[in-house]
Backbone as CSV, one residue per row, in Angstrom:
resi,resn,N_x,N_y,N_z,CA_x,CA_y,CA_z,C_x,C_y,C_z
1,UNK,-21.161,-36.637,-34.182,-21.969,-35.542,-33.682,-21.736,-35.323,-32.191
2,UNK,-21.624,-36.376,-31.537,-21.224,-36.502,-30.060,-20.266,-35.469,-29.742
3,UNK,-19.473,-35.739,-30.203,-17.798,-34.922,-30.565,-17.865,-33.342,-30.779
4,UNK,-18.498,-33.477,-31.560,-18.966,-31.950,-31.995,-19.592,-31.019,-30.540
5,UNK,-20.373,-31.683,-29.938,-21.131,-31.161,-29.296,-20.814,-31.176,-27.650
6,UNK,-19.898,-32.290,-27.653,-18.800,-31.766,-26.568,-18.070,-30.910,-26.177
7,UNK,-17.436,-31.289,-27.727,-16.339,-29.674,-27.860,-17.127,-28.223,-27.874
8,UNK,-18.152,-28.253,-28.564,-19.151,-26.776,-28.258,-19.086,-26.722,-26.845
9,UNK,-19.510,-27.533,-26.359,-20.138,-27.367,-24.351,-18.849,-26.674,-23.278
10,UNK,-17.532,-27.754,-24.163,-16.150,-27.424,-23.178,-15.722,-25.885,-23.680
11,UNK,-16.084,-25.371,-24.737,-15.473,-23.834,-25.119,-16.123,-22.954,-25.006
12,UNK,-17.946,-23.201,-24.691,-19.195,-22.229,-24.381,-18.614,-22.245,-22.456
13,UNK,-18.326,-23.319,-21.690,-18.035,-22.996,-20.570,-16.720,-22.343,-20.314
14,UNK,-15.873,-22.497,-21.359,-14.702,-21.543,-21.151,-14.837,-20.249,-21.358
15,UNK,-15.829,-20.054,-22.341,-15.849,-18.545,-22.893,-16.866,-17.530,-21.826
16,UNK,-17.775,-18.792,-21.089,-18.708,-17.984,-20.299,-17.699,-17.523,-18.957
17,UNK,-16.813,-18.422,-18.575,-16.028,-18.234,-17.151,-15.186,-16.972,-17.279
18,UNK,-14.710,-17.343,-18.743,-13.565,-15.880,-18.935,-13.995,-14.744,-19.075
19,UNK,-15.481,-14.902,-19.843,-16.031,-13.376,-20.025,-17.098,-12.505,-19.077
20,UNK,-17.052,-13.928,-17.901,-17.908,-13.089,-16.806,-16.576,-12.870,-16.252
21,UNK,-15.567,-13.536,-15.646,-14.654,-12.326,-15.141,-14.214,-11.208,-15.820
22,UNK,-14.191,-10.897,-17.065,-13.713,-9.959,-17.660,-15.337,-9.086,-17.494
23,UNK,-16.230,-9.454,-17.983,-17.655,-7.930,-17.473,-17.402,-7.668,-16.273
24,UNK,-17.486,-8.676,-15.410,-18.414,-8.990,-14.118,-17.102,-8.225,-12.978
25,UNK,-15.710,-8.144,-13.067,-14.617,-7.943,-12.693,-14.335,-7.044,-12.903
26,UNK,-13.148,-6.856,-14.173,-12.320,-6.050,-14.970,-12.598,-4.966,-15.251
27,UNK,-13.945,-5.182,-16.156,-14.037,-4.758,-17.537,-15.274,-3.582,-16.828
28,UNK,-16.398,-4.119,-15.771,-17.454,-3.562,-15.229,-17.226,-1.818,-14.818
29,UNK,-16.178,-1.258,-14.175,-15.951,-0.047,-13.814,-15.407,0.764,-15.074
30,UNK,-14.996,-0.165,-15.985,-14.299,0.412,-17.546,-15.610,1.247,-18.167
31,UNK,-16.647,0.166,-18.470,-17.878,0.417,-19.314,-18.563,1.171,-18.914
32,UNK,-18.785,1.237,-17.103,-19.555,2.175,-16.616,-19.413,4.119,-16.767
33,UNK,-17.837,3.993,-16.455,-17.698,4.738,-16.721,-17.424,5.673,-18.123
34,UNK,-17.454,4.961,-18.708,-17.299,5.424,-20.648,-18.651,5.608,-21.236
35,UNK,-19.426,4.038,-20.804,-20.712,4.293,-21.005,-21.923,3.990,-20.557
36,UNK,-21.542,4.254,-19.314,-22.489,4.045,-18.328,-24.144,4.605,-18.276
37,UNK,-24.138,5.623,-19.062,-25.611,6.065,-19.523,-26.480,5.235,-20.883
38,UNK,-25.201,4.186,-20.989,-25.979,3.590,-22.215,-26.919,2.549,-21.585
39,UNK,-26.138,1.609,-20.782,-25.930,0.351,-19.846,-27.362,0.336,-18.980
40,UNK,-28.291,-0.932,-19.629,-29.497,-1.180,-19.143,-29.085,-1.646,-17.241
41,UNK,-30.245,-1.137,-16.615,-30.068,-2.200,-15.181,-30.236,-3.426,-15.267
42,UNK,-30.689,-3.574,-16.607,-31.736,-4.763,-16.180,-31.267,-5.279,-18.004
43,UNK,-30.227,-6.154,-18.098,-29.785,-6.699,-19.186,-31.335,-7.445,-20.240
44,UNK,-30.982,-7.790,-21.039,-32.108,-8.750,-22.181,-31.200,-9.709,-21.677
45,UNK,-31.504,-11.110,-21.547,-30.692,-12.091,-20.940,-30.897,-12.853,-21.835
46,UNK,-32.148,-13.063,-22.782,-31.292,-14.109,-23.805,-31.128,-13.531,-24.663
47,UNK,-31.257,-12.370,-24.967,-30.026,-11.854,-26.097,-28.809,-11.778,-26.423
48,UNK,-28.109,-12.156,-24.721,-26.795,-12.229,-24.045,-26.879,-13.696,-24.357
49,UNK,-27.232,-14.611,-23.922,-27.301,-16.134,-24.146,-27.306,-16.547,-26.031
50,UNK,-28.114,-15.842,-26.222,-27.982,-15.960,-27.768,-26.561,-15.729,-28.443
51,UNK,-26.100,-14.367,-27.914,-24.772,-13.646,-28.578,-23.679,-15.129,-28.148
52,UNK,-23.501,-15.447,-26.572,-22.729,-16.618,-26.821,-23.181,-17.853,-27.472
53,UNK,-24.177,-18.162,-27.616,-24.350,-19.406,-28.323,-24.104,-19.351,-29.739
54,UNK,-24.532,-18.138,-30.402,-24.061,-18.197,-31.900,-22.913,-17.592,-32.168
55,UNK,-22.030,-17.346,-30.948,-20.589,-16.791,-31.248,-19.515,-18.093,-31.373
56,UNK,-20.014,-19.476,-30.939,-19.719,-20.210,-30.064,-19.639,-21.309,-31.490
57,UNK,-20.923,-20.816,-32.040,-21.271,-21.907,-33.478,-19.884,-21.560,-34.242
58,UNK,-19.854,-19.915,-34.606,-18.915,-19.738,-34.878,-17.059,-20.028,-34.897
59,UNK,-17.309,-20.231,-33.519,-15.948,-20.144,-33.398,-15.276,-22.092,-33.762
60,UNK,-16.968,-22.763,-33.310,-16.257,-24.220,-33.709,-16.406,-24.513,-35.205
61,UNK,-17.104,-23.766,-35.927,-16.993,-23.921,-37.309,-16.143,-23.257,-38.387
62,UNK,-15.626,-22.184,-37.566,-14.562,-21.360,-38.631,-13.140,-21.611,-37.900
63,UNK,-13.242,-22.159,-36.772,-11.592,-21.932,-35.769,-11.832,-23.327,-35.345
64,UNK,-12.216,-23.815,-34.580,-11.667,-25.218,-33.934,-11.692,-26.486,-35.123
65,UNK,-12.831,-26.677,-35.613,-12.924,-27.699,-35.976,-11.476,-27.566,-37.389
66,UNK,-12.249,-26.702,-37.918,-10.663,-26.625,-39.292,-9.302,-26.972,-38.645
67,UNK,-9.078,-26.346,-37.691,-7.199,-26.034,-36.793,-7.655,-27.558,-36.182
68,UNK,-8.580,-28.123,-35.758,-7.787,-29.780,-34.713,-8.326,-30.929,-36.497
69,UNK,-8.387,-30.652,-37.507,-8.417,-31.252,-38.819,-6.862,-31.231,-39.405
70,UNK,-6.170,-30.039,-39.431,-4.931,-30.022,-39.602,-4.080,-30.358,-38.536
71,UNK,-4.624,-30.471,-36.911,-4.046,-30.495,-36.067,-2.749,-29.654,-36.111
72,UNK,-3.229,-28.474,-36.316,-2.048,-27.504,-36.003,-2.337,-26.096,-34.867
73,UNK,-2.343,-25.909,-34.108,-2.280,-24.913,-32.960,-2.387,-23.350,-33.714
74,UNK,-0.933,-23.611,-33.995,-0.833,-22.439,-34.454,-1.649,-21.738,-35.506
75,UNK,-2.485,-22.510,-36.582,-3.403,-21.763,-37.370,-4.883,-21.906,-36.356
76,UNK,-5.155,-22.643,-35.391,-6.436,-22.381,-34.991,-6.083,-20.898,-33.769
77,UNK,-5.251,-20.168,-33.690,-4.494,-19.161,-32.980,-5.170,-17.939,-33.977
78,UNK,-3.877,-18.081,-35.101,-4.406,-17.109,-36.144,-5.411,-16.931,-36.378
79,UNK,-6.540,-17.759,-36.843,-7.894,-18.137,-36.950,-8.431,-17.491,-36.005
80,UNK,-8.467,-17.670,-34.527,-9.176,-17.156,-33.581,-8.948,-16.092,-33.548
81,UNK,-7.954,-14.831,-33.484,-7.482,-13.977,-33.441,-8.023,-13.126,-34.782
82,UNK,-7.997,-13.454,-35.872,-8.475,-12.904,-36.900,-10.301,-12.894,-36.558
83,UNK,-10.814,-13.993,-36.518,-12.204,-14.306,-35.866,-12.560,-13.307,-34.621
84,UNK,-11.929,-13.054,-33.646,-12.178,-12.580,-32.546,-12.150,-11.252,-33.559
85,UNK,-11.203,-10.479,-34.301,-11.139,-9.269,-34.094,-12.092,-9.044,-35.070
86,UNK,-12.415,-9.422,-36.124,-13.299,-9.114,-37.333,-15.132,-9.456,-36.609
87,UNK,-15.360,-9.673,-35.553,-16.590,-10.079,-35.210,-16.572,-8.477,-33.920
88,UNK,-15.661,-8.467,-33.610,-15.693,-7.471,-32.276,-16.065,-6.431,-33.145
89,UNK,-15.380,-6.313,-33.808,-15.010,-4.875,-35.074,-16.105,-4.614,-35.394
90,UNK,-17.202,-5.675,-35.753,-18.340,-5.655,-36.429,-19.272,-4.810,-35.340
91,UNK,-19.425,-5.386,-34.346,-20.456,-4.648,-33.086,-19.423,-3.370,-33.146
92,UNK,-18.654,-2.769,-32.747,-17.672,-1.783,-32.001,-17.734,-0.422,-32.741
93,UNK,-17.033,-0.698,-34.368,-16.729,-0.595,-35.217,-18.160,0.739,-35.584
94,UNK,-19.141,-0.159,-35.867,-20.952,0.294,-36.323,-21.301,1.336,-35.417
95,UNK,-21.030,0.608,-33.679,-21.483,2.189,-32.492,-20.402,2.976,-32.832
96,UNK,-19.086,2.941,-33.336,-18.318,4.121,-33.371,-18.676,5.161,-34.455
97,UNK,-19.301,4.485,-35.326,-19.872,4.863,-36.731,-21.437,5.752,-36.322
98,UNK,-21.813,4.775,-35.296,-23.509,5.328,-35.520,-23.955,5.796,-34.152
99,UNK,-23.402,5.665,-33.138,-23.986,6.167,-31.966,-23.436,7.565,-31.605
100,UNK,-24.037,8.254,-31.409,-23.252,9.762,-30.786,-22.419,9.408,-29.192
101,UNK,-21.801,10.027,-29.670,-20.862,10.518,-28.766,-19.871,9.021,-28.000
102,UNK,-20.160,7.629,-28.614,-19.509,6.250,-28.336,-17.984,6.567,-28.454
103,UNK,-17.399,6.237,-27.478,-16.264,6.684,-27.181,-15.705,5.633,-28.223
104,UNK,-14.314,6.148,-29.025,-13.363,5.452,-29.335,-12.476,4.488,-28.664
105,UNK,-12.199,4.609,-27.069,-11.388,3.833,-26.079,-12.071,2.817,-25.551
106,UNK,-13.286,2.493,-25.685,-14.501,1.643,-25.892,-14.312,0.604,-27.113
107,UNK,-14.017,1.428,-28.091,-13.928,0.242,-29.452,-12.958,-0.309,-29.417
108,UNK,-11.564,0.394,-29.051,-10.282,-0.091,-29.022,-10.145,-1.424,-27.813
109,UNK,-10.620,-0.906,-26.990,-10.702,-2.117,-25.530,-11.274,-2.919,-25.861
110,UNK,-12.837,-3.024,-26.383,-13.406,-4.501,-26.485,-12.992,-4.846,-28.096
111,UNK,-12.284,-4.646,-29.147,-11.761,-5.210,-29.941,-10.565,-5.768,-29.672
112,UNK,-9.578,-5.594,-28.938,-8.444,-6.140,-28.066,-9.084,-7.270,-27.318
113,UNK,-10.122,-7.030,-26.574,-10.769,-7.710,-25.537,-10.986,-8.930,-26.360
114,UNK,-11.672,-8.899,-27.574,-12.478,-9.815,-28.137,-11.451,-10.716,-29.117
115,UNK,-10.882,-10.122,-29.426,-9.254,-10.517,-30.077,-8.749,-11.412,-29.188
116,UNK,-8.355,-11.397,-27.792,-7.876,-11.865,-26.728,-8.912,-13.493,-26.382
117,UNK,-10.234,-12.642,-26.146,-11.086,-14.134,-25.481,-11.211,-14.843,-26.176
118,UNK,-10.993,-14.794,-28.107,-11.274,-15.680,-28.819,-10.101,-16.855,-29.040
119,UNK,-8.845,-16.053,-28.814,-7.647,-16.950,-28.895,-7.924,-17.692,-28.121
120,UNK,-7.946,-16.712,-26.362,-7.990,-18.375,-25.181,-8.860,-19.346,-25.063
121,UNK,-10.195,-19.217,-25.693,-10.943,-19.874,-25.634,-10.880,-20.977,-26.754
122,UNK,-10.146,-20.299,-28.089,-10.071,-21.646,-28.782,-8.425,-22.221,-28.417
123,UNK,-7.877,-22.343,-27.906,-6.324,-22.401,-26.881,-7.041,-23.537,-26.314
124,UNK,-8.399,-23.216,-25.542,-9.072,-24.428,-24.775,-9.765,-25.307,-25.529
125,UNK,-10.275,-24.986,-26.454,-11.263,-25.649,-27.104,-9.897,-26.435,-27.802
126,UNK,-8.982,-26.181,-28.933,-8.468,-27.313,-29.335,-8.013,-28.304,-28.323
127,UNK,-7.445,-27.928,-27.261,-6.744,-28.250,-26.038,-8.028,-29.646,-26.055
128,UNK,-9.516,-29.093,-25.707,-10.060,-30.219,-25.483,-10.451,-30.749,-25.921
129,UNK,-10.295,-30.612,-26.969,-10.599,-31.322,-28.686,-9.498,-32.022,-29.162
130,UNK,-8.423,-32.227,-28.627,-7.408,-32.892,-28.673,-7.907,-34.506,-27.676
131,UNK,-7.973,-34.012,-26.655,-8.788,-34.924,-25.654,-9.801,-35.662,-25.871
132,UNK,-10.757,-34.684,-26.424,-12.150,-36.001,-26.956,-12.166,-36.558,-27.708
133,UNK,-11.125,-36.593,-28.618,-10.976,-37.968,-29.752,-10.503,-39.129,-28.956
């Protein structure tokens, strides 16, 4: 259980570092301007804390733990990548479907986006799951 809960801690701090530079940086003048009339001042903060913590369950129960069991890289890659995009898709996908006027270049970016942070983050997570055994 120790193990387990290491490896959660080392890939929740990877995923938080990468994805505040990607809002907090990158991504911040992207959203504003696409959808900047959506965009609270004043975020729900543990709804945000929630979204990573149970994205996080996810990713060590469907991607890390299976890929460092086979100890193979390359399927906890695929895995993440399939994971990242089928979870982005899910949020993205629904506002493209149900919100007026949600831009399409919005869905396309953070499904790429989310496609992307899930690989590197499980890239790190096996990386340090290799380590904590």
């Amino acid at each position: 259980m120790t193990y387990n809960i290491k490896l959660y801690i080392a890939t929740l701090l990877a995923f938080f570092a990468i994805d505040m530079v990607w809002l907090g940086v990158v991504a911040q003048p992207f959203y504003q301007s696409q959808i900047g009339w959506l965009l609270s001042p004043n975020p729900i903060w543990w709804a945000a804390i929630l979204f990573y913590l149970l994205f996080l369950v996810g990713v060590e129960v469907f991607i890390l733990l299976p890929g460092l069991k086979a100890d193979s890289f390359k399927s906890t890659l695929l895995h993440a990548a399939l994971f990242g995009a089928v979870t982005y898709a899910t949020y993205d996908l629904t506002n493209l479907a149900t919100v007026k006027d949600w831009p399409l270049i919005v869905t396309v970016v953070d499904m790429v986006w989310g496609t992307t942070v899930t690989v590197l983050i499980s890239a790190i997570g096996f990386w340090a799951g290799k380590r904590l055994k």
